[in-house]
N, C-alpha and C positions, 0 to 999 in steps of 0.2 A: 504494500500500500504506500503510495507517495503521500509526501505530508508537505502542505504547504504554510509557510511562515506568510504571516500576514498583523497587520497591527503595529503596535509601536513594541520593539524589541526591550525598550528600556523598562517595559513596565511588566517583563518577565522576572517573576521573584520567590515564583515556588512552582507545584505539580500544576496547580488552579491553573496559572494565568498564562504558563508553559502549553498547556491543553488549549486555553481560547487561540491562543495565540499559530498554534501550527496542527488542528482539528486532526488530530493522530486518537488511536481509539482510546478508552477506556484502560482496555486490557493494557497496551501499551504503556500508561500513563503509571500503571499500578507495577509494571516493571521495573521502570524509571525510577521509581518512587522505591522501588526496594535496592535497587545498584546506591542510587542516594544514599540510604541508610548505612550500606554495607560500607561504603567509600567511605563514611564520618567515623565509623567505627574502626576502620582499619589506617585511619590516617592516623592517629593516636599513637601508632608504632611506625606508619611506613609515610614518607612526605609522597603521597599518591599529587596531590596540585597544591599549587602556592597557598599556605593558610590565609593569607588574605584575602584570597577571592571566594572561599567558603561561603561568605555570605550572599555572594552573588551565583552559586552553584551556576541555579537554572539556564542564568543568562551564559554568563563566562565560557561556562562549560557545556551543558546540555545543548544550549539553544545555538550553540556555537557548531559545538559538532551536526548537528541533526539538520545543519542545511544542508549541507552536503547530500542528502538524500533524494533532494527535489533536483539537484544537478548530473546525476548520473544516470543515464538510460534506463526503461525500464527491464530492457532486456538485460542489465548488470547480474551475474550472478554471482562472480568470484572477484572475491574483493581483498585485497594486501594490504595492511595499516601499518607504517612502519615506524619503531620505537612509539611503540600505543601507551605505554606507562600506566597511568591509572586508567585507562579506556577509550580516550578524546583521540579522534573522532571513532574508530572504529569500531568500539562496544556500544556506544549508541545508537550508530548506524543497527548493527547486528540487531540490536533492539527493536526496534521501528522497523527493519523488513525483514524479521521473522517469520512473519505468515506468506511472505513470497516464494513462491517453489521453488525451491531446489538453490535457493540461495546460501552462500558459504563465505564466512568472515575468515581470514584468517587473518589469529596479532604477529607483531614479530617485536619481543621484547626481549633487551639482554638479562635484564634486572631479574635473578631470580624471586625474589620475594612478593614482588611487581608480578609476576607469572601466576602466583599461587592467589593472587589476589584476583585476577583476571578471572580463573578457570573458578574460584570460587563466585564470583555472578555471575558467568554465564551459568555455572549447574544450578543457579538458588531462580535464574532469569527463565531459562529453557534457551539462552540465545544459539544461534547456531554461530559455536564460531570453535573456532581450532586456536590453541593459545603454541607459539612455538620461541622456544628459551633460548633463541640465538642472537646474533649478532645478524645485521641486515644481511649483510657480504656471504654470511655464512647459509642464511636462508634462502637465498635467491641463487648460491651454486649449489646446495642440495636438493630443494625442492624443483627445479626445472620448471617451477609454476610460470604462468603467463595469465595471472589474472583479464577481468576487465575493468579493471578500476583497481588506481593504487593510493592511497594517499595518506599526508602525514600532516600532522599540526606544532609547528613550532620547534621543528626537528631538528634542522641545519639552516646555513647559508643553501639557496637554489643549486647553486653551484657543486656545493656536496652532495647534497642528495637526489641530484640527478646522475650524477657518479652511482649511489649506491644503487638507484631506482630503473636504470637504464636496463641490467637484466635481467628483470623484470616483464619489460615493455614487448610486449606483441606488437603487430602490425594494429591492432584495432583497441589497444589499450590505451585507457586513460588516466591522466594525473588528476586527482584532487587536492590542491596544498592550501591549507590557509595559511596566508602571509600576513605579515604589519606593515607599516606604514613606508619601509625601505622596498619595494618591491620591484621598484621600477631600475632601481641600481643591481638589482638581483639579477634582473632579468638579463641589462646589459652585459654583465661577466660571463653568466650563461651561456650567454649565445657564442661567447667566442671558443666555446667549447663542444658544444651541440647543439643539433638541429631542431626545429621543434618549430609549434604552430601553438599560440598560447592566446587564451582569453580571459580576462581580468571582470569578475562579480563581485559587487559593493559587496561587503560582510555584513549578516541581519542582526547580528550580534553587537557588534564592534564600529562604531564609526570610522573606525580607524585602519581598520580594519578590511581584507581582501581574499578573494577567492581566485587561486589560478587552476584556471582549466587546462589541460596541456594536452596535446597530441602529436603524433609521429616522430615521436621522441628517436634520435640518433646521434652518432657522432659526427663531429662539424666535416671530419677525416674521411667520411664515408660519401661515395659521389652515386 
């Protein structure tokens, strides 16, 4: 089910207004609501996100990840989140399109502790996702995966993790990155490394904030 964000983002501030705000189900909302719980409870021993932004969870975090959902094709089924940490974006995703067939999250975190925290919401959520305790580099030469959608939140400079994310990349795969406010100098370093076709979405979270769409990702060396 695609979930669309609508309304004013800043006046997201818990389950309530996270729900008016991006008409995702019930069932959904009471998932969310228990990753929430489990995250407050496990931050106490692990720095899952910044404790400052605790109080803005829904926005920061939730509402931040879960646009990401309405930008990726419906036919997306395999999905790569790379260095997921406490779950952004990729465990809320997994969230939000669990009831889409045959859909398959995989995280890729080096953190063990971080791992055990993962695979603990998805079993408490039902989400579909595969939690794997590696380093990116190490994931993406083991698995031979070629997602359709790969994407990271606040991971690297572009630059690196297009290095990491590269292969990865199929012919018809996508990048989903949320960036900050440097994006446009990201891009330029980028390019003098790889190829690539990119498109820039306000953030419904974040004024400051940006969403890079990215396709045909290659190296600059390649003709």
């Amino acid at each position: 089910m695609s979930q669309h964000i609508v309304g004013n983002a800043s006046q997201v501030v818990d389950a309530e207004s996270f729900l008016a705000a991006t008409h995702v189900s019930r069932e959904t909302i009471a998932r969310l609501s228990l990753y929430e719980s489990l995250l407050r409870k496990w931050q106490k021993s692990i720095n899952l996100v910044s404790s400052a932004t605790l109080s803005e969870l829904w926005r920061r975090h939730m509402l931040d990840s879960a646009q990401l959902a309405d930008l990726a094709p419906e036919s997306a089924l395999v999905w790569a989140d790379l260095g997921s940490g406490g779950g952004f974006p990729g465990l809320v995703i997994a969230i939000i399109l669990k009831d889409r067939p045959g859909f398959a999250m995989h995280l890729v975190e080096s953190d063990q502790r971080k791992c055990v925290f993962l695979r603990e919401v998805a079993r408490e959520t039902g989400a579909p996702v595969e939690v794997h305790n590696l380093r990116i580099e190490d994931f993406a030469a083991e698995s031979g995966l070629k997602p359709d959608v790969v994407s990271a939140r606040a991971l690297a400079p572009l630059l690196r993790l297009l290095g990491w994310a590269a292969p990865l990349f199929g012919p018809a795969t996508i990048g989903l990155f949320l960036k900050g406010q440097g994006i446009e100098g990201e891009l330029t370093e980028a390019r003098k490394e790889w190829i690539f076709e990119a498109e820039l979405s306000p953030s419904r979270s974040d004024p400051s904030g940006c969403v890079l769409k990215l396709r045909g990702l290659h190296g600059a060396d390649r003709h």
